[in-house]
PAMI-717392 format. One line per 8 residues: number of its first residue (from 1); their letters; for each residue x, y, z of C-alpha. Coordinates in steps of 0.5 Angstrom, whole numbers, plus 2048, in hexadecimal, padded with zeros to 3 digits. Layout:
NUM) a) X,Y,Z  ...
***
This chain:
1) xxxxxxxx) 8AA,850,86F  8A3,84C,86E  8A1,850,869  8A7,84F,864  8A6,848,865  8A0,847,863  8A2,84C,85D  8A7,848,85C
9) xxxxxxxx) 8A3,842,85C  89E,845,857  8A2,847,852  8A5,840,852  89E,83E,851  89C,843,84C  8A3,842,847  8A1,839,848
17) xxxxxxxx) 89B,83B,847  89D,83F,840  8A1,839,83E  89C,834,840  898,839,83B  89C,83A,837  89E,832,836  896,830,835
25) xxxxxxxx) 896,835,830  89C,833,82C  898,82C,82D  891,82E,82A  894,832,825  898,82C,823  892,828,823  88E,82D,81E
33) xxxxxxxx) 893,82D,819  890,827,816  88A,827,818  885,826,811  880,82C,80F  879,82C,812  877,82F,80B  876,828,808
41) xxxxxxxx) 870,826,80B  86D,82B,807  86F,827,802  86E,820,805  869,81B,801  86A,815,805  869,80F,802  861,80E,800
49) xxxxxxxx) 85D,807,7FF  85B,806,7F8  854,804,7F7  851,801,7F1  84A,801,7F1  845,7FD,7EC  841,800,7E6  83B,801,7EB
57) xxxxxxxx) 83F,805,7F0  840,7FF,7F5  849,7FE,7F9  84B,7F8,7F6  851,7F8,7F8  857,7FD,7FA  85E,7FD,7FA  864,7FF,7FF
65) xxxxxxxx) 86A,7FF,803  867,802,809  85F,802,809  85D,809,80A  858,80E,807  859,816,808  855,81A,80B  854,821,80B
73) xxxxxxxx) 854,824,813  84D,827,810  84A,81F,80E  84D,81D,815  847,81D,81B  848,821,821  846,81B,825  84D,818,822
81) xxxxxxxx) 851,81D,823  84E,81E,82A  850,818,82C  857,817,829  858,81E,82D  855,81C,833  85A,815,833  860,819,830
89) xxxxxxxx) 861,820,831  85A,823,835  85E,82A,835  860,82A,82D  85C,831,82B  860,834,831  867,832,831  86C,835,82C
97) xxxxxxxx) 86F,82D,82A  871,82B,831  86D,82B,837  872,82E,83C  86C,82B,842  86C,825,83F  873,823,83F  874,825,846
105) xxxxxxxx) 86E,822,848  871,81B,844  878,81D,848  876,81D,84F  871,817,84D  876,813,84A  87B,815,850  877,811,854
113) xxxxxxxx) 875,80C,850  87D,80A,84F  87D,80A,857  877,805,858  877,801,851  871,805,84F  86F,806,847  873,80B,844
121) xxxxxxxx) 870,810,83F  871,815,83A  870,81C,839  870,81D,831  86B,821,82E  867,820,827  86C,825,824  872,820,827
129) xxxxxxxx) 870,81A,824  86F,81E,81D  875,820,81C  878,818,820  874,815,81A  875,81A,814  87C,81D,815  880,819,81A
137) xxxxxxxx) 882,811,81D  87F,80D,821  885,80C,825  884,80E,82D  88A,812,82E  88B,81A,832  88D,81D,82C  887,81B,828
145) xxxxxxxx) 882,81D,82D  885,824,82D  885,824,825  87E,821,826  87C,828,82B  87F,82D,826  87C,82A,820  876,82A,823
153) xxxxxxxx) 877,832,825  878,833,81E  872,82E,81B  86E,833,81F  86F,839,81C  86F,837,815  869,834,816  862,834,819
161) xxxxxxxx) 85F,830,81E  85A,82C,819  85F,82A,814  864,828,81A  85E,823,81C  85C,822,815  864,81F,814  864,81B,81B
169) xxxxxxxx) 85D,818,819  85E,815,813  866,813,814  865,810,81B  865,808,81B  860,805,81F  861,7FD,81D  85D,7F9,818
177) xxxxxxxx) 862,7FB,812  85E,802,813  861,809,813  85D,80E,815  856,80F,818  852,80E,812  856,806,80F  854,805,816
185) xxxxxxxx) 84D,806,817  84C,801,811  851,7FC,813  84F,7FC,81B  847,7FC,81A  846,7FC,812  843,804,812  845,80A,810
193) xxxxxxxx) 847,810,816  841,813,815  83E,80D,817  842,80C,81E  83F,80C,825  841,80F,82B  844,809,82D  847,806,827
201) xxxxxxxx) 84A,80D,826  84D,80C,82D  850,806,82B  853,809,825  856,80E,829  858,809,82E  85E,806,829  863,80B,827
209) xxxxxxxx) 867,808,82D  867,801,82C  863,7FE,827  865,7F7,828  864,7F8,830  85D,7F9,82E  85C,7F5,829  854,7F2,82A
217) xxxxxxxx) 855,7EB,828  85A,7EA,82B  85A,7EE,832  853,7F1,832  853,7F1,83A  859,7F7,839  855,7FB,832  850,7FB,837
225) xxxxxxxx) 853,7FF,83D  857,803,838  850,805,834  84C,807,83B  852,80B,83D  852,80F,837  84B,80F,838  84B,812,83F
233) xxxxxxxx) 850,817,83C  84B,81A,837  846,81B,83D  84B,81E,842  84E,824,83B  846,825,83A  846,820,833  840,81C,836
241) xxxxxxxx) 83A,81C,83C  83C,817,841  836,813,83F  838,812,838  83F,811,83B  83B,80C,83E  838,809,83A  83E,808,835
249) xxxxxxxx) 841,804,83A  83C,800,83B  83D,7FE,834  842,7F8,831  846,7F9,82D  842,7F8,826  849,7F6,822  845,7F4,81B
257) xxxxxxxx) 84D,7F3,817  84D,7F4,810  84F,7EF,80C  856,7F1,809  854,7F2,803  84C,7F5,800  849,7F0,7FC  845,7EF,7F7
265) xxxxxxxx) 843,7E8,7F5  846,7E4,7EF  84A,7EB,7ED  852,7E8,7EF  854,7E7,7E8  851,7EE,7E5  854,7F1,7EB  85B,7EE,7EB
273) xxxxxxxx) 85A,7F0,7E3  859,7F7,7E5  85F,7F7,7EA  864,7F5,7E5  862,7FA,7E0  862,7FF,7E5  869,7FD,7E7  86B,7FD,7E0
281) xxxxxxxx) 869,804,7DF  86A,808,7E5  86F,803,7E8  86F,800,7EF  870,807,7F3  86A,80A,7F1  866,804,7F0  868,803,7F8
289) xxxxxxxx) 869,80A,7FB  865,80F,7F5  85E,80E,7F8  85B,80D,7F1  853,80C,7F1  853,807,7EB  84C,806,7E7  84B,7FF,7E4
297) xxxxxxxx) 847,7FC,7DF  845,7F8,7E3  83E,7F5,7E4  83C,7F2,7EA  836,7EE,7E8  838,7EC,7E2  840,7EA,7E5  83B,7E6,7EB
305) xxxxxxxx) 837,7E2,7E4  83D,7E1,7E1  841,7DD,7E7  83C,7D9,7E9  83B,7D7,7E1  842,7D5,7E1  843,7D2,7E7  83D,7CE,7E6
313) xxxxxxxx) 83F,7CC,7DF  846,7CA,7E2  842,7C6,7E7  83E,7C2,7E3  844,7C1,7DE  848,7BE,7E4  844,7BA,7E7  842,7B7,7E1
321) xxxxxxxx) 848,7B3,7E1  847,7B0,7E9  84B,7B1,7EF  852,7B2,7F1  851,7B2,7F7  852,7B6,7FD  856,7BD,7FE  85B,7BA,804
329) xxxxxxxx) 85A,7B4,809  85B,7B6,811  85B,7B2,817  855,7B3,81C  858,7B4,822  854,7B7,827  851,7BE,825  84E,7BD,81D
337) xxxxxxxx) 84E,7C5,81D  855,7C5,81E  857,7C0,819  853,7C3,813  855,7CB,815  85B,7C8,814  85A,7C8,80C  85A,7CE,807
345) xxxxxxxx) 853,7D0,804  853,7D3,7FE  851,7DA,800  84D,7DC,7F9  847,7D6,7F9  842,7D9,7FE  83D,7D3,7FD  842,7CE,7FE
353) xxxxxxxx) 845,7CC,805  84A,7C7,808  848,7C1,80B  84A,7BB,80F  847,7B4,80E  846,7B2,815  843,7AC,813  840,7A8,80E
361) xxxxxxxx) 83B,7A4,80C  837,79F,805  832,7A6,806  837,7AB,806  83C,7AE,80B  83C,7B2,811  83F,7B9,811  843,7BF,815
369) xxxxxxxx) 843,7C5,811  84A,7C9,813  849,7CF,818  849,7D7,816  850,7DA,81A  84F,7E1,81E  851,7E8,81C  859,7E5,820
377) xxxxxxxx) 858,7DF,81B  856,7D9,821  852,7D4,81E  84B,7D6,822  848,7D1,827  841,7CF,823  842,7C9,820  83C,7C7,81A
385) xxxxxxxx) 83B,7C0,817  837,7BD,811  836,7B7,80C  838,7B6,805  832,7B1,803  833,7AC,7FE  82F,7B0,7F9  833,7B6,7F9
393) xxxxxxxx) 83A,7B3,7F7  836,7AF,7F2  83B,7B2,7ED  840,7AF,7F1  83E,7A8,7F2  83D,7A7,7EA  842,7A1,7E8  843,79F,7F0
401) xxxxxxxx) 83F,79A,7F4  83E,79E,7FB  83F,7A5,7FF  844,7A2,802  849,7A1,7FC  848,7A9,7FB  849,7AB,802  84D,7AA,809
409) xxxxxxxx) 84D,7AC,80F  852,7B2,811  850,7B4,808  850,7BC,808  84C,7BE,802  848,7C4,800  840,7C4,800  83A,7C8,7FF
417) xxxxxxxx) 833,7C9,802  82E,7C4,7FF  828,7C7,7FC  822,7C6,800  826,7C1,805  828,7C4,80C  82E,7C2,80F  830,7BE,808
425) xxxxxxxx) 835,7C0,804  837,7BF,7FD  83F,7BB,7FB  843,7C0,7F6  84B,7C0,7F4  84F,7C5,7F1  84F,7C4,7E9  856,7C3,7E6
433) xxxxxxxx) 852,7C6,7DF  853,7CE,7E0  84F,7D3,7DB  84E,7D9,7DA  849,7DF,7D9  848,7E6,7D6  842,7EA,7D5  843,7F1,7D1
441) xxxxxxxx) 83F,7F7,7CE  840,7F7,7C7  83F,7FE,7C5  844,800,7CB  849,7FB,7CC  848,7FB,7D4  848,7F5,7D7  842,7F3,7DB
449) xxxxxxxx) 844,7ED,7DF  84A,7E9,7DE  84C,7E2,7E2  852,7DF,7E1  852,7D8,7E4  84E,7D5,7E9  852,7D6,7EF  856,7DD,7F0
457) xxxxxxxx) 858,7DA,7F7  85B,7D3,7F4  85E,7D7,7EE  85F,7DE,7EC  860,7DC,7E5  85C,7E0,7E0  859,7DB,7DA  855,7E2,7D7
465) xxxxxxxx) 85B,7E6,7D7  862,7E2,7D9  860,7DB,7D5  862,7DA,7CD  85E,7D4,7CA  85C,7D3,7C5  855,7D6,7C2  853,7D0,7BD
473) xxxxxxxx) 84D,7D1,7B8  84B,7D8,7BC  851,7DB,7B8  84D,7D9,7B1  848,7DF,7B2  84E,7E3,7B1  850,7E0,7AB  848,7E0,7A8
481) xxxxxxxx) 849,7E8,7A9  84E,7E8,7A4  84B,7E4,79F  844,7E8,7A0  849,7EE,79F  84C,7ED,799  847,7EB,794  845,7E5,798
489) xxxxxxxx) 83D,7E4,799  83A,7DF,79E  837,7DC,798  83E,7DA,796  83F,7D2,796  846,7CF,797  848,7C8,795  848,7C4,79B
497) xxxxxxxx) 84C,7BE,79A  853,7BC,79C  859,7C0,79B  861,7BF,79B  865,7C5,79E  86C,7C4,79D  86F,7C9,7A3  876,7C8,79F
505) xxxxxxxx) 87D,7C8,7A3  87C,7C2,7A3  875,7C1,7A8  871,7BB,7A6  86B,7BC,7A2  865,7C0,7A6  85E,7BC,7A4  85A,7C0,7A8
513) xxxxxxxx) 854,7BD,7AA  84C,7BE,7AC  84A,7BD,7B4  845,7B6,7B1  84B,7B5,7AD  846,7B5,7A7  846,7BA,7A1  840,7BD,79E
521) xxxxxxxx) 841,7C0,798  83F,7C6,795  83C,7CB,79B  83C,7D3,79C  83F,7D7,7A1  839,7D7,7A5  839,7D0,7A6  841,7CF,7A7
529) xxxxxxxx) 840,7D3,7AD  83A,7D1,7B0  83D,7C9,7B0  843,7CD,7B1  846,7C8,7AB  84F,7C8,7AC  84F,7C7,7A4  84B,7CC,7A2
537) xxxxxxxx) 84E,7D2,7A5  855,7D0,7A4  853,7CF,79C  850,7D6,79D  857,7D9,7A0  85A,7D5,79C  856,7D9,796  858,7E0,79A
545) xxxxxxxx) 85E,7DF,79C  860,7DF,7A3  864,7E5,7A3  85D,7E9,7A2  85A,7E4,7A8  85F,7E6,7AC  85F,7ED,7AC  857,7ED,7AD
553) xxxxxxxx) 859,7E9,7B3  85F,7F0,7B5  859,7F4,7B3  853,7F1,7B8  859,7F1,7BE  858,7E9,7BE  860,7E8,7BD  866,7ED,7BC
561) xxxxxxxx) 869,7E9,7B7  866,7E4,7B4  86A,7DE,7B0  868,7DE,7A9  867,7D7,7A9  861,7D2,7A7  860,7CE,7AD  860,7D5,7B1
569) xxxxxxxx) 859,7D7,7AD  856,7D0,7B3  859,7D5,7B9  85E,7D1,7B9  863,7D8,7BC  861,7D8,7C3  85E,7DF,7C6  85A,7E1,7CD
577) xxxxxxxx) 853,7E1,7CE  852,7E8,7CF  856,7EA,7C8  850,7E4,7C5  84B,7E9,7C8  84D,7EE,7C5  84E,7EC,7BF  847,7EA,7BF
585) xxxxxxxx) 845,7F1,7C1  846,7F3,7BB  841,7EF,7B7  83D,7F1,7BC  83D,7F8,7BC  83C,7FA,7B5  844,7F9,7B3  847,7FE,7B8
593) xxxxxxxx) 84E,7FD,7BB  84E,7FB,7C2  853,7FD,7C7  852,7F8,7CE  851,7FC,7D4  851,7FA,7DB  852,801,7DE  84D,808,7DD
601) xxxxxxxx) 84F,80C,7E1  856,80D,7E6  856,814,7EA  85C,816,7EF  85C,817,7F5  859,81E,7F4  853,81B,7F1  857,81E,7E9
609) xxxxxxxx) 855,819,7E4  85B,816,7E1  858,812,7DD  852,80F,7D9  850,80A,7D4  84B,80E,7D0  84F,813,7CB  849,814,7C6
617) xxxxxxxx) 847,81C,7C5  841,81E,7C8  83F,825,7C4  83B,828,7C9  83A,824,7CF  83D,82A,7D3  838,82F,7D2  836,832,7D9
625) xxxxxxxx) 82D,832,7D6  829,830,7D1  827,836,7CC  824,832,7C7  82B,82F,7C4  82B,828,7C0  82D,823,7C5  834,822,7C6
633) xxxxxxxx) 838,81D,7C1  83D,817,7C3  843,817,7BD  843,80F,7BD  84B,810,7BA  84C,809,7BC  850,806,7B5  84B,802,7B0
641) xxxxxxxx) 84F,7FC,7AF  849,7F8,7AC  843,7F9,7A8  83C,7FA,7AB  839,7F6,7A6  83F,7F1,7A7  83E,7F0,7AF  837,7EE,7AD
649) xxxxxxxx) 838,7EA,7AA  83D,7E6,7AD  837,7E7,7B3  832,7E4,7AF  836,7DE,7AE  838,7DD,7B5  831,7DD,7B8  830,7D8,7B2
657) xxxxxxxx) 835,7D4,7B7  831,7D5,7BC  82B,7D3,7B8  82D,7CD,7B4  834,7CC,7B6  839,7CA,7BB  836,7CE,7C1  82F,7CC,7C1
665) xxxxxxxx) 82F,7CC,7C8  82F,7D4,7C9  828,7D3,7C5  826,7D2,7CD  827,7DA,7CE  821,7DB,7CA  824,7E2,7C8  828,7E4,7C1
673) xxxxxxxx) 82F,7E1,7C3  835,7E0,7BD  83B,7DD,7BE  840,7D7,7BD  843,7D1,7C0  84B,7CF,7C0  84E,7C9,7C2  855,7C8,7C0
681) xxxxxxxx) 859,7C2,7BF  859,7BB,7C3  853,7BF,7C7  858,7C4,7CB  853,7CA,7CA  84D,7CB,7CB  84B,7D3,7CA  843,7D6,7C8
689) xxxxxxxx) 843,7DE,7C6  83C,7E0,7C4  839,7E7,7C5  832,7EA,7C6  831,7F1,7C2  834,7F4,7C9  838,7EE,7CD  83F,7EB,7CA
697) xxxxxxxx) 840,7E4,7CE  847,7DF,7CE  847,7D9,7D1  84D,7D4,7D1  84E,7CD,7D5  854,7CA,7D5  859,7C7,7DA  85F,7CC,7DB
705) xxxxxxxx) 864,7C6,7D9  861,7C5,7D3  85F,7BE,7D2  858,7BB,7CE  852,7BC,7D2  84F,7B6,7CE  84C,7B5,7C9  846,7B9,7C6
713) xxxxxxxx) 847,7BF,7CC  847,7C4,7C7  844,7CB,7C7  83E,7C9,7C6  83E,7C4,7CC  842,7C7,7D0  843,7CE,7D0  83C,7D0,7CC
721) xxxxxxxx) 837,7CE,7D2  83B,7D2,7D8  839,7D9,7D3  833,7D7,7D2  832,7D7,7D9  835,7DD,7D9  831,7E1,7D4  82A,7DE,7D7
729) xxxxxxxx) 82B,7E1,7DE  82F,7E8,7DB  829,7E8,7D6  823,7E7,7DA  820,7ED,7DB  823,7F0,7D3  81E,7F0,7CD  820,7EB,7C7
737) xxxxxxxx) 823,7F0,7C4  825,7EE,7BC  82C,7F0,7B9  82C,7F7,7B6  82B,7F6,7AE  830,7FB,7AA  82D,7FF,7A4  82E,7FD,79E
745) xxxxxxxx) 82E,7F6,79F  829,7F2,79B  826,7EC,79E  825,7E6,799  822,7DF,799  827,7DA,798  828,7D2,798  82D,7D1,79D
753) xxxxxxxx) 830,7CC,79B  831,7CD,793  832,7D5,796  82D,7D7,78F  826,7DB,78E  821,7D7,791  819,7D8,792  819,7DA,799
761) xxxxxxxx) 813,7D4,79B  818,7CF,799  81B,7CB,79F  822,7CC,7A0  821,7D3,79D  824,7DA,7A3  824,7E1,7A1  82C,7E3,7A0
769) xxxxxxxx) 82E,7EB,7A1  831,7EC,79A  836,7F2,799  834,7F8,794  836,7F5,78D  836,7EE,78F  831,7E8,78F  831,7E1,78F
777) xxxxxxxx) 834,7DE,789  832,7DC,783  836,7D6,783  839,7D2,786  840,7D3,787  844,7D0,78C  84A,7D3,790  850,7CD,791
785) xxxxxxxx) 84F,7C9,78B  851,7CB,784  850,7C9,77C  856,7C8,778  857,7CF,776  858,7D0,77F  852,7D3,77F  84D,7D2,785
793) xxxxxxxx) 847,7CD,782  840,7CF,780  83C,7C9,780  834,7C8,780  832,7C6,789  82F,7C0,786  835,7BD,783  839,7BF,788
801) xxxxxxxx) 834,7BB,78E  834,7B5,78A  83B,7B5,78A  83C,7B6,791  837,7B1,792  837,7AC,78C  83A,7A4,78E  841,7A4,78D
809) xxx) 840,7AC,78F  847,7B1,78F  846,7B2,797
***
């Protein structure tokens, strides 16, 4: 009878336990119907940082959604990966995807803590948190954690160990905006993972269970004990001696935090250019998730020389017209530090700080400099103070009686260091004249250097790219091109006098005039250029035909569409500086075409090369060795659009700019430099674009609503000094090298002011480059005035002088 029972008994058993069974079964089966395939994390290309790097190789800037740098598990140290096992998953190289001890380990435990308030803990293994974190939720429910265990099964066999830890290792988020242990390594402590140490490793490790608990700045006590547990774990799986366990912990934590973005100095413009071209080729998705390593043009000195040039021409321009005051007024109650803490700094001015008057006397004022802020953004607790002595705001009490009428307390301004005067500093504000800069290679088009304003913090908006103004004069060299290039020479003399155009459609009368609102009579294309006569070139455009000028402007890249009327011949459509650059580039590389370039090179993230500046053929640069073959050959297949001895010419010209003209300031450079000046109507533009055989420089200075800067700020005044310094420092350590004269030109002494032969002891007398086949002229035929028959004039120079300048004289 009793053994019946208990038959009985265990058959119920045996059918509940089957229909127990049964039913899990049924519930697995329905969890894995859905389940997505393991398969695709042999395809995963996670999101990857895009880099772009300066033509030298420096990081200036990388972009991203999610600040990650993937490594393959054979790049990863195995002092990492030892400490992420140790703190995560000690037994990963022998489980199957669930640590079947762990999980009951972290049952009875997690039993006892429910009965005692203690600490529960979990049980999942690597192999869990990849398929959480590639495949699943976040949500915390029983029928995710079963998936979760099933997946991991599967994960583990289809792929290795090393490729599951190569897929945690890179995906983890470890706080900081840094997934992966590589992103990490450089946003925690500025280094690469190879450069880790036991401890800082350790620390890495010790954030994938909650990377905002052990945050360093704002709970350094907790990132510590969580960093000497993972440590004492390490030493106990036999990663480490308990004396370098020890000494590991001993060490603090060492969080050196990068900034948020890497840096170069005075490179924010031409690295947001960068960035709109590349999401404007590739779009936003490969730009923040494709890992492209971009190469830029960029050089980094020149970029540095080129800032401070234009920072210090915008400066000067500024405080030239006096104080306006300070950046904000704020009470001081109690901690000055606080008070200017609270004011926004313009992050991209590194030689200047926010300060706060504290005190003012006849002999300067007393200052607080504001406080740094600490990796959690708090004001930091040292406070520095200074003076502004009388003597360096000098500029600032021109027109006004006292210190005291410029400065008051609670006055948050900007000053710098002065030079040779500990604790004094010098009064500055932000220029409301902006400008830009750009410095190009000739004979590649790759843009050396290029600032777009002066400050990138204050304003994004790009003057070198983004600004439409107007070129003034420096357009004229483009219109003497065309004349030099069809029958013109530099000896061609053109009628300086007045003129009327009648625009039609019912527009008055256009009576162009010079800058000195004179006239001067008969002069030749070098002189109109040098002096940057308006008359002259519009007469000469006029004797052309605009429609000519405007397609030379199409060919040079200088305008797409030029309007083919006269007054546009005076630059009056408006243009960028970077397509003025280069549009001078031409003329300074023998005429070639230019195509503007930023970028040399983009790869993806598999290192491909899907892109590169440089289409020129290279017959022979593959060669494996040398077996006594020529040298290999570049086919230049860049387009012809001027001709080599035109280029020349115009270059001669505009040195005689520099030399005679209205740029006689980059004299100063002391090396061969041509160029021309522009100032547009009523003083609103001030623009320099000059050259050396190999460097292209444009300046331009106006305020972003345009209004007169006043009167005589022209390019030369205002614009020329800030290239000029410019092409001192770039050309320092440069030879003097001269333009490169192209044969068949024949150099022939010239009056240069009647544009006939002349002996060449004679003042006045300058060698001018004749094409074959032309020469200086026999007579004197003048472009822009007429004999009855309406042919141009050909009078004797005398005659011509002396009705110049005879009483009752025509001019």
């Amino acid at each position: 009878m009793f053994l019946r029972l208990i038959g009985y008994l265990f058959g119920i058993g045996a059918v509940f336990f089957l229909v127990v069974a049964a039913g899990v079964a049924w519930y697995v089966s329905s969890l894995t119907g859905g389940l997505p395939s393991v398969e695709v994390l042999a395809k995963y290309e996670p999101p990857v940082t895009t880099r772009i790097h300066a033509a030298d190789g420096q990081l200036v800037a990388e972009y991203a959604r999610e600040r990650r740098l993937y490594l393959p598990i054979q790049a990863v140290p195995d002092r990492v990966k030892a400490a992420f096992i140790s703190a995560e998953d000690k037994n990963f190289y022998e489980h199957s995807g669930l640590d079947y001890y762990g999980i009951l380990r972290a049952g009875l435990q997690n039993i006892s803590a429910l009965s005692s308030n203690g600490r529960m803990i979990g049980a999942s293994t690597i192999t869990q948190q990849v398929a959480k974190n590639f495949l699943l939720t976040n949500e915390r429910t029983i029928d995710r954690k079963i998936k979760e265990a099933i997946l991991s099964l599967r994960i583990e066999q289809a792929n290795s160990k090393d490729k599951i830890l190569e897929l945690y290792l890179n995906e983890i988020f470890l706080g900081l905006g840094s997934y992966g242990v590589a992103a990490a390594s450089l946003s925690y402590f500025d280094k690469s993972v190879h450069e880790l140490t036991l401890a800082e490793a350790a620390y890495l490790a010790a954030l994938p269970k909650g990377p905002n608990n052990y945050n360093p700045f704002r709970y350094p006590d907790r990132a510590i004990e969580r960093r000497n547990w993972v440590i004492d774990r390490m030493v106990e799986n036999g990663y480490a001696t308990p004396d370098e366990g020890a000494a590991a912990k001993a060490q603090p934590l060492g969080v050196k935090q990068r900034t948020s973005q890497p840096h170069l100095f005075a490179a924010d413009y031409y690295v947001e250019e960068v960035r709109r071209q590349l999401m404007q080729i590739y779009g936003e998705k490969a730009l923040y998730e494709g890992g492209l390593s971009v190469r830029t043009s960029l050089d980094p000195g020149l970029q540095v020389i080129a800032r401070q040039a234009l920072m210090n021409g915008l400066v000067s321009f500024d405080e030239e017209r006096g104080w306006r005051g300070p950046v904000k007024n704020v009470p001081i109650s109690g901690d000055w530090g606080e008070a200017v803490g609270s004011v926004t700094a313009l992050s991209d001015i590194y030689e200047w700080r926010l300060a706060i008057v504290t005190e003012v006397s006849k002999d300067g004022a007393e200052i607080g400099l504001q406080p740094g802020r600490d990796g959690a953004g708090k004001l930091l607790a040292d406070r520095e103070t200074g003076t502004i002595p009388a003597s360096e705001m000098g500029w600032a009490l021109r027109g006004r009686k006292s210190v005291e009428s410029v400065l008051k307390v609670g006055d948050v301004v900007y000053v710098e260091a002065a030079d040779g005067k500990p604790g004094a500093f010098r009064l500055h504000q932000v220029p409301e004249i902006e400008g830009a800069m750009v410095v190009m290679d000739p004979h590649t088009g790759r843009v050396l250097a290029m600032d777009g304003g002066f400050s990138y913090a204050e304003s994004e908006f790009n003057r070198a790219t983004q600004a439409m103004r107007q070129p003034g004069s420096s357009f004229k060299p483009f219109v003497y091109a065309a004349a030099l290039d069809n029958g013109y020479t530099p000896s061609s003399v053109v009628m300086d006098a007045p003129i009327e155009i009648d625009p039609g459609f019912g527009q008055p009368i256009w009576r162009p005039e010079n800058y000195a609102q004179k006239f001067y009579g008969p002069s030749t294309l070098r002189t109109g250029i040098e002096q940057s006569r308006n008359v002259m070139t519009v007469r000469l455009a006029q004797d052309m035909g605009m429609p000519l000028v405007a397609e030379y402007a199409k060919r040079f890249g200088v305008y797409d569409n030029l309007g083919p009327f006269l007054p546009n011949a005076l630059g009056a459509s408006e243009t960028t500086v970077l397509k003025m650059v280069s549009g001078y580039s031409v003329f300074a590389n023998g005429g070639r075409q230019v195509r503007p370039t930023l970028i040399d090179r983009i790869q993806d993230r598999f290192g491909k090369t899907i892109y590169k500046h440089e289409d020129r053929i290279c017959e022979g640069c593959d060669a494996d060795s040398w077996k006594n073959q020529d040298e290999p050959a570049i086919t230049d297949n860049r387009e012809q659009v001027l001709d080599p001895m035109t280029a020349f010419q115009i270059t001669s010209m505009m040195e005689g700019v520099v030399q005679r003209g209205t740029a006689t300031v980059v004299k100063q450079v002391g090396k061969p430099i041509a160029g021309k000046t522009g100032t547009s109507n009523d003083y609103k533009d001030a623009w320099f674009i000059g050259y050396s055989p190999d460097l292209v420089v444009g300046v331009f200075l106006g305020y972003d609503n345009p209004r007169p800067m006043g009167r005589g700020e022209t390019g030369g005044q205002a614009a020329a000094p800030i290239a000029t310094e410019f092409f001192k420092l770039a050309l320092a350590d440069k030879p003097a090298i001269p333009f490169r004269m192209p044969e068949g030109l024949t150099l022939i002494p010239i009056d240069r002011k009647t544009g006939m032969r002349a002996n060449p002891d004679s003042p006045g007398t300058i060698l001018e480059a004749f094409k074959p086949g032309t020469g200086p002229p026999d007579t004197y035929s003048i472009i822009g005035q007429t004999d009855a028959n309406g042919q141009p004039l050909t009078v004797a120079p005398e005659a011509d002088r002396a009705v110049i300048s005879g009483t009752g004289g025509l001019y």
